[in-house]
C-alpha positions in Angstrom: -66.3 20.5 -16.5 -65.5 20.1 -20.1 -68.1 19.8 -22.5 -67.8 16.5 -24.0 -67.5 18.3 -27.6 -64.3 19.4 -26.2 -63.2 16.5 -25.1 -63.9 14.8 -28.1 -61.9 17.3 -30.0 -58.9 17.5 -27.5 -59.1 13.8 -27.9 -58.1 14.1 -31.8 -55.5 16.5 -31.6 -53.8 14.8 -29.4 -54.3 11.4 -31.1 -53.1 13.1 -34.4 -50.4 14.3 -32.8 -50.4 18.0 -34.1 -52.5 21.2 -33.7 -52.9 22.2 -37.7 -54.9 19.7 -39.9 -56.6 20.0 -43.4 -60.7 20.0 -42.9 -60.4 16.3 -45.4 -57.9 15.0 -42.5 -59.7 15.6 -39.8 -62.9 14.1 -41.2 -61.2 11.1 -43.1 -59.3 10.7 -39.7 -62.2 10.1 -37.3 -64.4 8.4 -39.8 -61.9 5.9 -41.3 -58.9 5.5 -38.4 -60.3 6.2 -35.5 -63.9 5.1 -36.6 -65.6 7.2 -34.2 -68.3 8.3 -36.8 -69.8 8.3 -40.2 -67.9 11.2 -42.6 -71.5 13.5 -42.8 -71.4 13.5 -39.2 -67.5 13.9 -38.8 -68.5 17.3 -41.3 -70.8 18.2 -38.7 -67.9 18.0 -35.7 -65.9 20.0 -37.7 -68.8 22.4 -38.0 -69.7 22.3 -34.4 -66.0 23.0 -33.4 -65.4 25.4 -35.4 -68.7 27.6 -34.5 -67.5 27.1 -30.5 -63.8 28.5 -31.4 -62.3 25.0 -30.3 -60.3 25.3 -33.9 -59.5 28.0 -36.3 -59.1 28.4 -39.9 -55.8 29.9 -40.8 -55.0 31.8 -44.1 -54.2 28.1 -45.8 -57.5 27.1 -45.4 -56.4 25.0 -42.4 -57.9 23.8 -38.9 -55.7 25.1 -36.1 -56.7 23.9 -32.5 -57.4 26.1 -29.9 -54.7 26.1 -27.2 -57.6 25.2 -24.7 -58.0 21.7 -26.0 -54.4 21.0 -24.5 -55.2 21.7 -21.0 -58.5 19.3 -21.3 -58.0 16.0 -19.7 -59.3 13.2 -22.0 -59.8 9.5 -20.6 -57.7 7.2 -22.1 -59.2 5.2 -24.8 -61.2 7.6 -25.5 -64.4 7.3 -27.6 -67.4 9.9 -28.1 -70.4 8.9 -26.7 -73.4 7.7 -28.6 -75.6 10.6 -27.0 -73.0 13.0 -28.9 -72.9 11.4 -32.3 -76.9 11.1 -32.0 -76.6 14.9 -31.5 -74.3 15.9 -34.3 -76.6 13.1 -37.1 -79.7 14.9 -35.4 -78.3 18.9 -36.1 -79.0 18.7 -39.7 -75.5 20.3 -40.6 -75.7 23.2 -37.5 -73.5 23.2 -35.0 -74.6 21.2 -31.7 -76.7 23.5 -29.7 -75.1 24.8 -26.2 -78.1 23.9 -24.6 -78.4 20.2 -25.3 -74.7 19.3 -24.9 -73.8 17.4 -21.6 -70.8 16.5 -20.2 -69.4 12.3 -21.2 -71.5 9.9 -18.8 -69.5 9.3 -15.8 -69.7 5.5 -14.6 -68.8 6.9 -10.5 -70.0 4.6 -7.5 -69.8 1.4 -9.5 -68.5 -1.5 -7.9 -65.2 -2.8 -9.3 -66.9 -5.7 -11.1 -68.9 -3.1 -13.0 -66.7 -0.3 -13.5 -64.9 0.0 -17.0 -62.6 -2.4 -17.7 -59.8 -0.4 -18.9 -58.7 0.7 -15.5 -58.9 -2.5 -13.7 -56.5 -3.9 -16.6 -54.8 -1.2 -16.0 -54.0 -2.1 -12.1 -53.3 -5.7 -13.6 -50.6 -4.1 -15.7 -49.0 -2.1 -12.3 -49.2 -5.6 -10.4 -46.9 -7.2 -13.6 -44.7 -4.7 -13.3 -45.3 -2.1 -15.9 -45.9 1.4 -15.3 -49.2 3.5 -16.4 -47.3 5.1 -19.2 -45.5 2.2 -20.9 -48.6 0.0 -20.5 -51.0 2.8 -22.3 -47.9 2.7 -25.4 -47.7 -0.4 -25.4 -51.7 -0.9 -26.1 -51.9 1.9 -28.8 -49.0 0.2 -30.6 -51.2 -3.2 -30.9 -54.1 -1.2 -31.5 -52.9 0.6 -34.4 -51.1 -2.6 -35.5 -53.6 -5.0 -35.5 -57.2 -2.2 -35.6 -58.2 -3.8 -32.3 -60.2 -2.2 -29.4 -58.0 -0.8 -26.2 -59.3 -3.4 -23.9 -58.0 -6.5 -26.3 -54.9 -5.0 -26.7 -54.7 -4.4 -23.0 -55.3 -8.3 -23.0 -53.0 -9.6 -25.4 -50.2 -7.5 -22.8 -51.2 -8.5 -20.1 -51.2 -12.2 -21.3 -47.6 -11.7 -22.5 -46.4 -10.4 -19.0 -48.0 -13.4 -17.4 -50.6 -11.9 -15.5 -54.0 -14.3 -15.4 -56.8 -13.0 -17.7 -59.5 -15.0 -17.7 -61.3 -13.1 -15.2 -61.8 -10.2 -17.3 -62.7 -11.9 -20.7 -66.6 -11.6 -20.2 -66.1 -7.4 -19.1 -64.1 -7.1 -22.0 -66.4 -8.7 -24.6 -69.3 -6.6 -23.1 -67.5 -3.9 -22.9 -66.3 -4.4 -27.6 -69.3 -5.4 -28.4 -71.1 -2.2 -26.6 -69.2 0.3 -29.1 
């Protein structure tokens, strides 16, 4: 299994949407877009990734991304953990020892009531007719449009296909106010 460092890195490049980013883009990126952490700590997953080999540095000064990170399956709507942020605030600038990284928590035999959200909206979204692909495009369009969470814009779709949402309002407001 991945480390979660890796997935949290596969996760950016493929967000970004290309494999050769400037150090400042990758830490203004994840701090200010994608608000997955605090710039002195988005220095220290640049570190960390760089001291594993998950990126590069090319002649230009630039980060290139390992071709591993492209065969690394990353969850959709993905977000690093709070157990790996604690660990890059809590290395002091060094990389994230081998030793005390784990794999992303995995929610498996959870009921359907408490299993994440996003799936189950996503099985709303199959029963309205839309397909796993157009449905995920779909949600990052409103999220980048409006700076919303995954799980709201998978709401404000479903809503607009017709499909009844009341049922998951409480799992989603648990599951916002949780990040």
């Amino acid at each position: 299994m991945d480390s979660e460092l890796e997935i949290c890195a596969a996760a950016f490049f493929r967000n970004k949407g290309k494999d050769v980013i400037t150090v400042m883009e990758l830490i203004m990126t994840i701090s200010l877009d994608l608000k997955w952490m605090d710039p002195t700590t988005a220095s220290r997953f640049v570190k960390s990734i760089s001291v594993d080999k998950l990126v590069s540095e090319t002649p230009e000064g630039l980060l290139r991304a390992s071709p591993h990170l492209r065969e690394i399956d990353v969850p959709v709507a993905y977000r690093p953990s709070k157990n790996l942020i604690e660990r890059l605030k809590a290395s002091g600038g060094e990389p994230v020892p081998k030793e005390t990284r784990h794999p992303p928590e995995t929610e498996a035999g959870q009921s359907a009531d408490t299993a994440p959200v996003l799936p189950r909206l996503m099985g709303s979204a199959g029963a309205v007719g839309m397909n796993r692909g157009e449905f995920v495009s779909e949600c990052n369009r409103i999220v980048k449009r409006f700076n919303v969470d995954m799980e709201v814009a998978a709401l404000l779709i479903l809503r607009d296909k017709g499909a009844d949402i009341t049922p998951y309002y409480d799992d989603v407001r648990e599951s916002v106010l949780r990040k």
